[in-house]
FINU-157725 format. One record per residue (C-alpha): residue number from 1; residue in one letter; x, y, z. Coordinates in steps of 0.001 Angstrom, whole numbers, always signed. Layout:
FINU-157725
- NUM,A,X,Y,Z
...
This chain:
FINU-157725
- 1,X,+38806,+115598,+139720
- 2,X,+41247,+117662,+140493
- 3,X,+44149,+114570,+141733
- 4,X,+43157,+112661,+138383
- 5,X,+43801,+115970,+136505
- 6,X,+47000,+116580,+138163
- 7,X,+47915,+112664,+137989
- 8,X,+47297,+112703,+133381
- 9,X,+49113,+115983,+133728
- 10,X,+52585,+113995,+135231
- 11,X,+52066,+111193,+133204
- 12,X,+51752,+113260,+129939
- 13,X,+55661,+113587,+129506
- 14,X,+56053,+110167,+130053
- 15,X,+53576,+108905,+127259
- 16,X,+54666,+111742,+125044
- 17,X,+58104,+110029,+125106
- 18,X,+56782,+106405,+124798
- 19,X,+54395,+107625,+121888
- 20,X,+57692,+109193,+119820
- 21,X,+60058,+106159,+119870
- 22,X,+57334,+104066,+118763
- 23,X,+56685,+106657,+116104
- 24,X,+60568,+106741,+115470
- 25,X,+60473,+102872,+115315
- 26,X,+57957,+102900,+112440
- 27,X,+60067,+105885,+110911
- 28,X,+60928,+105112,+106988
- 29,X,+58412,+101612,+106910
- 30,X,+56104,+100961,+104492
- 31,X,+52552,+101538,+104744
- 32,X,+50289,+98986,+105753
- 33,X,+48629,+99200,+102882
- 34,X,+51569,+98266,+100599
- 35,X,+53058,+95980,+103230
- 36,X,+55924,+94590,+101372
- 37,X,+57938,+94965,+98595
- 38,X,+58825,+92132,+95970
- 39,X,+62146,+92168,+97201
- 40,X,+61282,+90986,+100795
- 41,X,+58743,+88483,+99218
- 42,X,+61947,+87040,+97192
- 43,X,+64056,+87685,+100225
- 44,X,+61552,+85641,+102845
- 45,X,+60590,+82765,+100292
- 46,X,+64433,+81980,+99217
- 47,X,+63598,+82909,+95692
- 48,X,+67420,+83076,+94879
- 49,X,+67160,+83563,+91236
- 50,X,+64574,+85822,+90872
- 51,X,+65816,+87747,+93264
- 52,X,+69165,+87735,+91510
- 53,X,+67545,+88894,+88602
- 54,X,+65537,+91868,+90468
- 55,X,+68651,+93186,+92134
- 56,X,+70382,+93635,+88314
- 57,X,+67072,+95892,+87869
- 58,X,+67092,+97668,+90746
- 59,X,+70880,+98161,+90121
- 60,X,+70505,+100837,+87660
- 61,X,+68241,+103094,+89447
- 62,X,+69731,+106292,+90774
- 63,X,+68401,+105371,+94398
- 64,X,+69391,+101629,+94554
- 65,X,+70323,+101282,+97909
- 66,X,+67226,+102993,+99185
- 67,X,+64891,+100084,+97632
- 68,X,+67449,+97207,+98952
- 69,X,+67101,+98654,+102397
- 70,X,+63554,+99443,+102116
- 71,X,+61512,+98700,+105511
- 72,X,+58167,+96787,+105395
- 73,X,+55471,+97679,+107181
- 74,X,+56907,+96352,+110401
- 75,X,+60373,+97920,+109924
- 76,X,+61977,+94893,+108327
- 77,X,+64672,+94942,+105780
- 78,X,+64687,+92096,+102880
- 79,X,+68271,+91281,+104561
- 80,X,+66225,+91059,+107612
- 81,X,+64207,+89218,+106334
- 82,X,+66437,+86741,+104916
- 83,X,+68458,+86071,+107958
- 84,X,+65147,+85172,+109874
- 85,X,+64109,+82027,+107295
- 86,X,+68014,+81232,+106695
- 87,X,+68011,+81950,+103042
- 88,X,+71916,+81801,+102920
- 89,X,+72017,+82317,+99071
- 90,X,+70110,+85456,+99240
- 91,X,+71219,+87026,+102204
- 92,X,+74776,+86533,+100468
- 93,X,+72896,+88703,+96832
- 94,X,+71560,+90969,+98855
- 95,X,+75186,+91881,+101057
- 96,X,+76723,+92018,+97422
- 97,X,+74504,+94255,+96625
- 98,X,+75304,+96616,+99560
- 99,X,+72497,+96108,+101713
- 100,X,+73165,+97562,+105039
- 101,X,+73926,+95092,+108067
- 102,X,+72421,+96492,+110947
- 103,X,+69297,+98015,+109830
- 104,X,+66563,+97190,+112800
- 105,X,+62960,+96003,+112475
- 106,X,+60362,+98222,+114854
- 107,X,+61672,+95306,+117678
- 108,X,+65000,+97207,+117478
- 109,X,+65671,+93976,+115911
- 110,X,+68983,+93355,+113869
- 111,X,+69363,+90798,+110893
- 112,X,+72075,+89223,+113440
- 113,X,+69984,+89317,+116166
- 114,X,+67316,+87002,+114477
- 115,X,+69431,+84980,+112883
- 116,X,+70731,+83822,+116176
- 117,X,+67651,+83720,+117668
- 118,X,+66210,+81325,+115068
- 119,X,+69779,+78849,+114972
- 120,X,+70386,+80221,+111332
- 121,X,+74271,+80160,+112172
- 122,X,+75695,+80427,+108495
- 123,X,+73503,+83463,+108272
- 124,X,+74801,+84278,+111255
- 125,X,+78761,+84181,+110454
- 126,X,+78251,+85796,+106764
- 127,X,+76629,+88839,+108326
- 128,X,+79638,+89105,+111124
- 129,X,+82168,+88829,+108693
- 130,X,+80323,+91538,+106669
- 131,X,+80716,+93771,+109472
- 132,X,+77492,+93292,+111658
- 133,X,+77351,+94698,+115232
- 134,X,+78113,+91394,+117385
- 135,X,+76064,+94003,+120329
- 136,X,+73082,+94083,+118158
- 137,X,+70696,+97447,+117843
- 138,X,+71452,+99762,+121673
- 139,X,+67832,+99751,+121409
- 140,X,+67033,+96768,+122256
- 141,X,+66782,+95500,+125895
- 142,X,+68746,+92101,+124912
- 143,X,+72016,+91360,+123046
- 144,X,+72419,+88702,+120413
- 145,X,+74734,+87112,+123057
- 146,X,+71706,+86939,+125536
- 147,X,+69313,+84996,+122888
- 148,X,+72381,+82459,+122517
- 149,X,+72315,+81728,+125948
- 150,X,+68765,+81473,+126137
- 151,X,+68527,+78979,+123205
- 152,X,+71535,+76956,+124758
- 153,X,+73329,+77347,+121729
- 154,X,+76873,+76782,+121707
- 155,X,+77662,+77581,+118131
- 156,X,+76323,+80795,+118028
- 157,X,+77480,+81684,+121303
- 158,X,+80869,+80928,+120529
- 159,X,+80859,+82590,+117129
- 160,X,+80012,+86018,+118774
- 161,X,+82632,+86017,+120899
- 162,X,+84900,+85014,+118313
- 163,X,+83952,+88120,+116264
- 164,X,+84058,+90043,+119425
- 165,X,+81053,+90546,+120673
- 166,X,+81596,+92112,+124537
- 167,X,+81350,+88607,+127010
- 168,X,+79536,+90612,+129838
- 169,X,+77082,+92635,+127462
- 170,X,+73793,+90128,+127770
- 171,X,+71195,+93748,+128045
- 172,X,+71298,+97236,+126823
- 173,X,+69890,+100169,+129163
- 174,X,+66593,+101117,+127272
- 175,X,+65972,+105072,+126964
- 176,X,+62544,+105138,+127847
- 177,X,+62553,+102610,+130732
- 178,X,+61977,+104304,+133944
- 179,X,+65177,+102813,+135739
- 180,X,+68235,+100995,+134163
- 181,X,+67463,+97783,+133845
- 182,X,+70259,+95162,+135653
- 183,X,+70244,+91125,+134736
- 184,X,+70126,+88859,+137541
- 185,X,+72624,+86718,+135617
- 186,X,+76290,+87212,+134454
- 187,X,+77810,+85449,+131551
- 188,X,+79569,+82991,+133477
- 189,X,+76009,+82541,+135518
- 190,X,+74167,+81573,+132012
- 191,X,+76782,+79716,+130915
- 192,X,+77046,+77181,+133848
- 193,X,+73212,+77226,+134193
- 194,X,+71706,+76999,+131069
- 195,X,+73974,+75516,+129261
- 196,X,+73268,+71808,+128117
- 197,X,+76202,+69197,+129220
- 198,X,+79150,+69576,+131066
- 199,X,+81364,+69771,+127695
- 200,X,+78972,+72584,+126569
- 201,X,+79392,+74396,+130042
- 202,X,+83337,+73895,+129886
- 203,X,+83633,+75591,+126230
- 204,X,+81687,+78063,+126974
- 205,X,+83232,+79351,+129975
- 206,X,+87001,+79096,+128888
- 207,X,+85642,+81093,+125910
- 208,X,+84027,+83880,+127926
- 209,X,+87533,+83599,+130519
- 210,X,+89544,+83884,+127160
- 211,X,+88270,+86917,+126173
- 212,X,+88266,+88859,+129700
- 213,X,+84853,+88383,+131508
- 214,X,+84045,+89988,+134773
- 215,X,+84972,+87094,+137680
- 216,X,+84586,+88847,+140541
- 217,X,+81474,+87913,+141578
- 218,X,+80930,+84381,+140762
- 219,X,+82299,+82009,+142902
- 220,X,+82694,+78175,+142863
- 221,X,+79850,+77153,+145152
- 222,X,+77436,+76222,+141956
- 223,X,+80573,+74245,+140784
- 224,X,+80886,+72429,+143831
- 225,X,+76734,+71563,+143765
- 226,X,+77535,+70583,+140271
- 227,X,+80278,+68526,+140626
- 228,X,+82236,+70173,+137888
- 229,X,+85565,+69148,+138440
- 230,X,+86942,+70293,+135249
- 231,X,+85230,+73591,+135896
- 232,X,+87114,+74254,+139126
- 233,X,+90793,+73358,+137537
- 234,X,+89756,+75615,+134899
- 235,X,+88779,+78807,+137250
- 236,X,+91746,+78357,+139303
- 237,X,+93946,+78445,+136574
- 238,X,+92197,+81844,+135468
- 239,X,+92502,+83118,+138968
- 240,X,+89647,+82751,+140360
- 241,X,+89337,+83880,+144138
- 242,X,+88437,+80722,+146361
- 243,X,+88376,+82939,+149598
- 244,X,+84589,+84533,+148350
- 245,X,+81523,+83111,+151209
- 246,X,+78248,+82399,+150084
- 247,X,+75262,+83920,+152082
- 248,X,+75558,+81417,+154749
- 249,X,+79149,+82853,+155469
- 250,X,+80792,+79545,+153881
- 251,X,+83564,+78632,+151967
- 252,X,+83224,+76215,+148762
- 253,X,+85619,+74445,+150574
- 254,X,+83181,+74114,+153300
- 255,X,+79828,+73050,+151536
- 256,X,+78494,+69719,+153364
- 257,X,+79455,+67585,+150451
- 258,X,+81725,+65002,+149469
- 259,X,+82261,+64887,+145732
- 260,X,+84959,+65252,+143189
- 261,X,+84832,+69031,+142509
- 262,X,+85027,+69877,+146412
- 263,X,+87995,+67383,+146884
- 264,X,+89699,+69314,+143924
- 265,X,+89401,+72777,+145323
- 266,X,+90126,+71410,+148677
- 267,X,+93722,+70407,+146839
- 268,X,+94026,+73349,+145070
- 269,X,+93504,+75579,+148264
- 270,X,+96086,+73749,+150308
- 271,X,+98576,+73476,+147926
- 272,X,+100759,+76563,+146777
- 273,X,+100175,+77756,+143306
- 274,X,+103096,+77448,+141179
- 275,X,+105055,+80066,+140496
- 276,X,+103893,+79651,+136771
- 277,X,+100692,+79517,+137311
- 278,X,+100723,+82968,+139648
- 279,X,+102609,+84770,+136674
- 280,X,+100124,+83847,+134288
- 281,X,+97461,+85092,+135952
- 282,X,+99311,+87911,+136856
- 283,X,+100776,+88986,+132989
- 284,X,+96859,+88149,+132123
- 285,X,+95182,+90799,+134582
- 286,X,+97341,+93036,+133262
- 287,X,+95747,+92985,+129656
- 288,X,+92775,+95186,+128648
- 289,X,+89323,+93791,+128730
- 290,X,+86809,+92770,+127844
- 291,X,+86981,+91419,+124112
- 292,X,+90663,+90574,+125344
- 293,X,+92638,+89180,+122217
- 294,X,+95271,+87010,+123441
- 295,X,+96664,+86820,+120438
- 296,X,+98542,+90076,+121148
- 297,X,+101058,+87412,+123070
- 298,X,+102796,+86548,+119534
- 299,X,+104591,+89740,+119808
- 300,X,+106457,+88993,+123082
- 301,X,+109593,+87656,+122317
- 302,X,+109230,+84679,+124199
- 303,X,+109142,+80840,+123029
- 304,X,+106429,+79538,+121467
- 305,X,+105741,+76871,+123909
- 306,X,+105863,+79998,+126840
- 307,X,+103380,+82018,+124461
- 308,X,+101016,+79239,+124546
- 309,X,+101241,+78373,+128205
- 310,X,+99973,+82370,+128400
- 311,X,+97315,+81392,+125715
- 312,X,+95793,+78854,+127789
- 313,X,+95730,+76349,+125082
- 314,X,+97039,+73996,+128076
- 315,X,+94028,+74225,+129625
């Protein structure tokens, strides 16, 4: 009696905490009772013009902006709601209107986030150019950049990082988990994983190299087993350490197979980087990342062919 007392007692905190973000979650939604308002009715069903015409209504009332951002019961915004079905017409009245971006469902769900997760790319791209969080809602144990991966979708993957979304960021450490919470997979993992296709894999990786992601610790050992040829010429040109053992205490180099990819880094090891090559990498390290914007190489007064060299677009 006395152990089970003292055992609720520690646990008590704990649950407390639990019980007040869920309580914060639901914070500002509608009852259950009401569910929904007509605007996320319009918003879900694509109802374009009639929801044209109820945002000219709602445009004279004092508190405007608290009815477009209104939550339903489970914490959704009609915004949110219009990203998820991929009503691009009315998620583009409702933005006009001023509804807020990154207002999150209970999920800790953003109207990017599920337009990602559900493909709905031109929802998608009008919501990052209005200013959405490419990270998503802190909240929430995943990124949008995560779901992307996990869908094998180049487009949207792609299109975060192009509106900067951070290329290592694939979790968020959740307050009221006991420990934080560590993927098993890097960027660069996912992306030569999961992706589908070689030509897939390649864009995806020179994206996430382009804008600065962490390198040092993958190594080309899943290349090799791949047979990624294209893969390895594109590492080593980023820098890529080829000196880095697997478990077994072997090189790439060493891996008992004969293919294409091994035969390339086998080249690449025994022959002396160029000079041009080693400055590259070199003037590239010394940039800030992540979200690294390249583009900050126009400025150098050097010419243009040199500017792009440092660009990669050679590669």
């Amino acid at each position: 009696m006395i152990k089970a007392e003292m055992l609720s007692h520690s646990e008590s905190p704990a649950s407390k905490e639990v019980s007040q973000m869920v309580a914060y979650q639901f914070k500002n939604c509608l009852p259950h009772s009401k569910g929904e308002s007509q605007l996320h009715v319009l918003a879900f069903q694509g109802e374009s013009d009639k929801l044209k015409q109820l945002l000219i209504l709602i445009r004279a009332e004092p508190n405007r902006l608290n009815a477009i951002n209104q939550r339903n019961r489970l914490g959704c915004t009609p915004l949110r709601l219009a990203a998820t079905s991929g009503h691009l017409d009315c998620l583009n009245l409702l933005l006009e209107a001023g509804a807020s971006v990154d207002i999150s469902d209970v999920k800790c769900q953003t109207p990017l986030f599920v337009a990602i997760k559900n493909r709905r790319y031109e929802c998608a791209e009008k919501l990052l150019q209005a200013g959405a969080c490419p990270e998503g809602d802190s909240s929430n144990s995943s990124t949008p950049l995560y779901v992307a991966f996990m869908n094998r979708d180049l487009r949207c993957l792609l299109l975060l990082l192009e509106y900067g979304a951070h290329p290592d960021q694939l979790t968020h450490s959740v307050q009221f988990l006991p420990t934080k919470y560590t993927p098993k997979i890097t960027s660069l993992r996912a992306a030569v994983d999961y992706l589908n296709g070689p030509e897939d894999t390649y864009k995806a990786v020179r994206a996430l190299l382009i804008r600065g992601c962490n390198i040092d610790n993958f190594t080309y050992h899943s290349i090799i087993y791949q047979d990624n040829e294209r893969l390895v010429d594109l590492l080593y040109n980023f820098g890529l350490d080829s000196t880095t053992r697997d478990v077994n205490n072997r090189l790439a180099s060493e891996l008992d197979l004969n293919n294409q990819a091994k035969r390339k880094l086998c080249l690449l090891r025994t022959t002396p980087r160029s000079l041009l090559s080693a400055c590259r990498v070199a003037i590239i390290s010394c940039l800030a990342k992540p979200r690294r914007n390249l583009c900050v190489l126009d400025c150098l007064p050097l010419p243009a062919s040199m500017v792009s060299y440092l660009k990669f677009n050679d590669v």
